[in-house]
C-alpha positions as CSV (number, residue, x, y, z in Angstrom):
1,X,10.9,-28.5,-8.5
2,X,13.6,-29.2,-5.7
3,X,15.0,-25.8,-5.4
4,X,18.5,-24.1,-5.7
5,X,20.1,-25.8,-3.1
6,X,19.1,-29.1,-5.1
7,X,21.0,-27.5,-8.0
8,X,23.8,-27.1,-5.4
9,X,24.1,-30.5,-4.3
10,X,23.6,-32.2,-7.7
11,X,26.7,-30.5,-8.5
12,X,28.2,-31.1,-5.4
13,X,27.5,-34.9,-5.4
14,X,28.3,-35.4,-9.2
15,X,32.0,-33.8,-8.4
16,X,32.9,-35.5,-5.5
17,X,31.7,-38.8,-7.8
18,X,34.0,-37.3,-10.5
19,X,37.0,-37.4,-7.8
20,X,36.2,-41.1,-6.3
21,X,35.4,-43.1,-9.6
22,X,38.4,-40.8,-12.2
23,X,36.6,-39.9,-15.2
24,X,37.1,-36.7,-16.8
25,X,33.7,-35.4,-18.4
26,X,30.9,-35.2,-16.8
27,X,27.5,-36.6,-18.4
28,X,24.9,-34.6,-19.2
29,X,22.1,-35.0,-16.6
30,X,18.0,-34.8,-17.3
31,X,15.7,-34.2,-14.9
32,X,12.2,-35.5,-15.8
33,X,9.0,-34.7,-14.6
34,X,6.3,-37.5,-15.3
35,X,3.4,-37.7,-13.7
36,X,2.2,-41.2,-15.2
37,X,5.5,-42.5,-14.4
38,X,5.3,-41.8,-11.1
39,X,1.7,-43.4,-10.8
40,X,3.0,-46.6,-11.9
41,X,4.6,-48.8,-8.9
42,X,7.2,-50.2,-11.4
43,X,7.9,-46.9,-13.4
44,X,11.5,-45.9,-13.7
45,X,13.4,-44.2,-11.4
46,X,16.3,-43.2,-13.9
47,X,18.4,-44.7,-16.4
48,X,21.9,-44.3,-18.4
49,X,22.0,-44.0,-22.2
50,X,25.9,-44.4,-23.0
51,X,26.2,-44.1,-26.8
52,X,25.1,-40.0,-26.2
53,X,26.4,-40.1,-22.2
54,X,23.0,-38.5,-21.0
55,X,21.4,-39.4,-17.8
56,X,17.5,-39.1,-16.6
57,X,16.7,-38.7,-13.3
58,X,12.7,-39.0,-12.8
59,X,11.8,-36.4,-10.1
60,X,7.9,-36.4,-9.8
61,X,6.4,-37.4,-6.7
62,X,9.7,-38.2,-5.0
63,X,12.0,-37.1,-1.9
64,X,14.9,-35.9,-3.4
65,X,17.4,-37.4,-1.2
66,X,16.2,-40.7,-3.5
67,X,16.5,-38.5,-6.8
68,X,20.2,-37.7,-5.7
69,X,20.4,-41.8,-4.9
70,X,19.5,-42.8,-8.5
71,X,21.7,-40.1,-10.3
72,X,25.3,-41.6,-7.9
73,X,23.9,-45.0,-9.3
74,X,23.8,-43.5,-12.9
75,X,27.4,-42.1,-12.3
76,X,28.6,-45.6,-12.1
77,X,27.2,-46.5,-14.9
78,X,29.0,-43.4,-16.5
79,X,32.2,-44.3,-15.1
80,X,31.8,-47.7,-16.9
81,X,31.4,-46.4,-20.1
82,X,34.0,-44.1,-20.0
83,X,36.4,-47.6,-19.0
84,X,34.9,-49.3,-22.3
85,X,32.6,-51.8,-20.3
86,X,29.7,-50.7,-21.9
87,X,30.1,-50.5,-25.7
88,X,28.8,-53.8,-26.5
89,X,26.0,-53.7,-23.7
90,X,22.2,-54.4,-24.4
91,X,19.9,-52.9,-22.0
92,X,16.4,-54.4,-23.2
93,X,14.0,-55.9,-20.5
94,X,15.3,-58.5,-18.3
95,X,19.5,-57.7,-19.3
96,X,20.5,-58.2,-15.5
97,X,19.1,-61.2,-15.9
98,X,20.3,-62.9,-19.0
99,X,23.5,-60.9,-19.6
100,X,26.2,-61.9,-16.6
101,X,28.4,-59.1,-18.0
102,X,25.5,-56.6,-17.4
103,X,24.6,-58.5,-14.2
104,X,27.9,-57.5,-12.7
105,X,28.1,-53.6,-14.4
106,X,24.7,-53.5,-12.2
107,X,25.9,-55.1,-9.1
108,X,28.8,-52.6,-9.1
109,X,26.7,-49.8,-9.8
110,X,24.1,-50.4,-6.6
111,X,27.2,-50.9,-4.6
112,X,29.2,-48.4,-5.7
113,X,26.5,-45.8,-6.1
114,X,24.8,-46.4,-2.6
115,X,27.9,-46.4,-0.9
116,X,29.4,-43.3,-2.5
117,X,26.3,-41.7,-2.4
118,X,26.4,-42.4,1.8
119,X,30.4,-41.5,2.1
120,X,29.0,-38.1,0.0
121,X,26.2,-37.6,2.5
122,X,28.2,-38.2,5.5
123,X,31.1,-35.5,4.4
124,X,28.4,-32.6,4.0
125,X,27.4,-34.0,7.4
126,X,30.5,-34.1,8.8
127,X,31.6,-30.5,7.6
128,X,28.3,-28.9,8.0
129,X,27.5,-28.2,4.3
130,X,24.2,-26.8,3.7
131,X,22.1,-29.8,2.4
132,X,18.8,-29.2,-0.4
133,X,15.9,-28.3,1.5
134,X,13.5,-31.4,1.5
135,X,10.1,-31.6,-0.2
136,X,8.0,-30.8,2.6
137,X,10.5,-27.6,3.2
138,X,9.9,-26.3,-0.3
139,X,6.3,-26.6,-0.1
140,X,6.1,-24.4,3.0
141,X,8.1,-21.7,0.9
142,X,5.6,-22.1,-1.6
143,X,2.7,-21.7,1.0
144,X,4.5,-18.7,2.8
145,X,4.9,-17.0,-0.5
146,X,1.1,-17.6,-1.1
147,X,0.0,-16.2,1.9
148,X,2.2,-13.4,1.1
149,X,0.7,-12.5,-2.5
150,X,-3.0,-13.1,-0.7
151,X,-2.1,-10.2,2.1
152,X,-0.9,-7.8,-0.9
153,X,-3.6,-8.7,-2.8
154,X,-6.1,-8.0,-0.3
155,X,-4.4,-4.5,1.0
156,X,-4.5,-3.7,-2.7
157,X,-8.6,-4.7,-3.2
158,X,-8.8,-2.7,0.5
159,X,-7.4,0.8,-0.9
160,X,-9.2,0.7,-3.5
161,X,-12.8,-0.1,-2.0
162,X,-15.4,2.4,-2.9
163,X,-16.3,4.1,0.2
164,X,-19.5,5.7,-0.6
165,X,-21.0,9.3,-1.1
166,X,-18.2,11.6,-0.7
167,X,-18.2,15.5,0.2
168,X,-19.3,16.4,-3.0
169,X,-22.2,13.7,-2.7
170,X,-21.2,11.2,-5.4
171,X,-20.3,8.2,-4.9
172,X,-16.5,6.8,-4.6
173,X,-15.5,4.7,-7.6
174,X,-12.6,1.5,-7.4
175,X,-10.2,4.1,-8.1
176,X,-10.8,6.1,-5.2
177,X,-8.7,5.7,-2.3
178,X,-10.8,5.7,1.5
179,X,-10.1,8.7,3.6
180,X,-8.0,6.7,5.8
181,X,-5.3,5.3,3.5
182,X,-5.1,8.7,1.4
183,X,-4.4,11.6,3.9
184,X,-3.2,13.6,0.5
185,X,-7.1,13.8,-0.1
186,X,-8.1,14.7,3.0
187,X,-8.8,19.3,3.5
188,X,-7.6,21.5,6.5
189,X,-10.4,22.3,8.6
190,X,-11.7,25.7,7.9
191,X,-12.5,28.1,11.0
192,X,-15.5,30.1,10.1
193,X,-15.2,33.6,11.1
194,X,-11.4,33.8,11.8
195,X,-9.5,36.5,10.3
196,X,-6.5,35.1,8.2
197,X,-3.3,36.4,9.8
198,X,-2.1,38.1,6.6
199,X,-5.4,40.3,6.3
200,X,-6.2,41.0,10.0
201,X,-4.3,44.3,10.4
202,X,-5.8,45.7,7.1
203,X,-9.8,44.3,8.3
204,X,-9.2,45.8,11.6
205,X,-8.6,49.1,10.3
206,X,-11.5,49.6,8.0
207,X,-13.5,48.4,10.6
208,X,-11.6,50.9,12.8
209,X,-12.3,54.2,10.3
210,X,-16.0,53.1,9.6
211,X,-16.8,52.3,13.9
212,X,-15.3,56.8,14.0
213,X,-16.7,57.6,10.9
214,X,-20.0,56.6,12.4
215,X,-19.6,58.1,16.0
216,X,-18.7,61.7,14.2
217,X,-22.2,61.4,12.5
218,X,-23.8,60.7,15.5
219,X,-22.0,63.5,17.4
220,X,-23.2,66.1,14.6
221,X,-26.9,65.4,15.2
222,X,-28.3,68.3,17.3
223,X,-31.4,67.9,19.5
224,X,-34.2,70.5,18.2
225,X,-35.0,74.0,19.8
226,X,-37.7,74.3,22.5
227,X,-41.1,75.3,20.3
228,X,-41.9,77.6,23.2
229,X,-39.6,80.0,23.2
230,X,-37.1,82.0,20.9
231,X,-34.6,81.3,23.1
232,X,-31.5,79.2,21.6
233,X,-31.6,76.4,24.1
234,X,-32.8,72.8,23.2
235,X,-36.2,71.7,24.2
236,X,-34.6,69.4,27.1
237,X,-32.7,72.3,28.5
238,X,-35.2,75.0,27.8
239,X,-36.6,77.0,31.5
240,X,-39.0,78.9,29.6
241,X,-42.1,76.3,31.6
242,X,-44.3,76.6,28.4
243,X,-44.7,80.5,28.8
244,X,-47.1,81.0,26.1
245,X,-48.0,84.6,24.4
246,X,-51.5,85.1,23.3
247,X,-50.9,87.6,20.2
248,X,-51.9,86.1,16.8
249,X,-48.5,86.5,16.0
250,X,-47.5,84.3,18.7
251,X,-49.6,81.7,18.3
252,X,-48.7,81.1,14.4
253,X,-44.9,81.2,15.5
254,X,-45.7,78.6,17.7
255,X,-47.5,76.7,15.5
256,X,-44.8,76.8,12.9
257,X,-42.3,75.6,15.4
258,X,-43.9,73.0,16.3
259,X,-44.1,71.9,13.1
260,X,-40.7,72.3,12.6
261,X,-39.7,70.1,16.0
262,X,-42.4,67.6,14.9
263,X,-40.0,67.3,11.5
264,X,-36.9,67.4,13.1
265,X,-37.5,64.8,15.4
266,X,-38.5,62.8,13.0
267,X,-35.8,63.1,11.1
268,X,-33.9,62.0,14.4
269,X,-35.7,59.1,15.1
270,X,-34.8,58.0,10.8
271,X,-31.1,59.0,11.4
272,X,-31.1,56.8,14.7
273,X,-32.8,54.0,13.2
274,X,-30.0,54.2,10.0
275,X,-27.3,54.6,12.7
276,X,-28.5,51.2,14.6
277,X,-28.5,49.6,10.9
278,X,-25.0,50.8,10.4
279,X,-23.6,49.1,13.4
280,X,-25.4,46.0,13.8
């Protein structure tokens, strides 16, 4: 209830009573928690059972300061069995009363035991011994440690918040970690339309062989002969003027190559179109 450093001076008062009053064993000491006894103005405080040497110290609801109190006045009591002055005693109601033998065994023992409990008090005071943290002391541990299990708790209910629809569009579950705490979820941006490193050498050289593979086809398209003339010139270059002939002969020549310019231009205008296709 009381702490470590209650531990530490119950065994630091019970030696030093040891060393001032002479006996050899120490009794063995209870420390009782009773909530009923501690609603009850006239409840015990502790008490001293010599035939088995065992003494109860009632802790609930009280400074312990006064617990330590009662067990130096129980140490008396101890030391007085262990000189003999006990083995006839009766402790039933009203003994400091009617017995003057127990009358002075209890005299002694408030004496005794609040004085040796002060000379006790006043040494750990004197050489700066660490005394057991007070009631009020422990109860601030216990709140601190409270608070401390609250903020862990509520980190732990905050990772693990459902944080709505997610990339994929379903929704987080209480296992899911937000973006924000878990940055092992979270994806590299990807750049759209940039050329990984490893693969740009290889993309820029197809690209390279299909850009001159496509400027020699254009190269080997030829403009069509002027349908005038028999000369060899193209039409664009062609000085003939439209010189016409007016034998028969002439005129189905010229029809024919007409014919044959109307076909080649269209199949011109088809390979330009397919070229424009190619490199957009």
């Amino acid at each position: 209830m009381y702490g470590n450093k209650f531990k530490e001076a119950t065994k630091s008062l019970m030696s030093y009573c040891r060393e001032q009053m002479g006996y050899d064993k120490d009794p063995d000491v209870h420390f009782v928690k009773d909530g009923n006894n501690s609603n009850n103005m006239l409840g015990y405080t502790a008490h001293y059972q010599p035939e088995d040497k065992i003494v109860t110290i009632y802790i609930s609801n009280r400074h312990p300061k006064d617990a330590l109190r009662s067990l130096s006045h129980e140490l008396v009591h101890h030391a007085q069995n262990c000189r003999g002055d006990l083995q006839s005693a009766k402790t039933e109601e009203g003994y400091a009363q009617k017995d003057p033998h127990m009358r002075k065994m209890e005299e002694e023992a408030y004496l005794e035991g609040n004085m040796m409990f002060r000379d006790w008090e006043d040494s750990c005071k004197e050489q700066n011994t660490i005394l057991p943290s007070t009631i009020g002391e422990q109860k601030m541990n216990n709140l601190k440690n409270l608070i401390k299990e609250k903020i862990l708790a509520g980190l732990v209910a905050e990772k693990k918040m459902p944080m709505g629809p997610g990339p994929d569009g379903k929704k987080g579950t209480d296992d899911d970690n937000p973006a924000f705490l878990d940055q092992s979820k979270k994806e590299p941006k990807k750049d759209k339309g940039k050329i990984p490193p490893q693969l740009e050498k290889h993309v820029k050289a197809k690209q390279g062989n299909k850009k001159d593979k496509v400027e020699e086809e254009v190269e080997t398209l030829e403009e069509g002969k002027c349908p005038h003339c028999d000369g060899d010139a193209p039409k664009s270059k062609c000085n003939c003027k439209g010189v016409e002939e007016h034998s028969e002969l002439t005129d189905i020549k010229k029809n024919q190559d007409s014919i044959d310019s109307l076909n080649e231009n269209r199949l011109l205008n088809i390979n330009k179109e397919l070229m424009r296709r190619l490199l957009k």
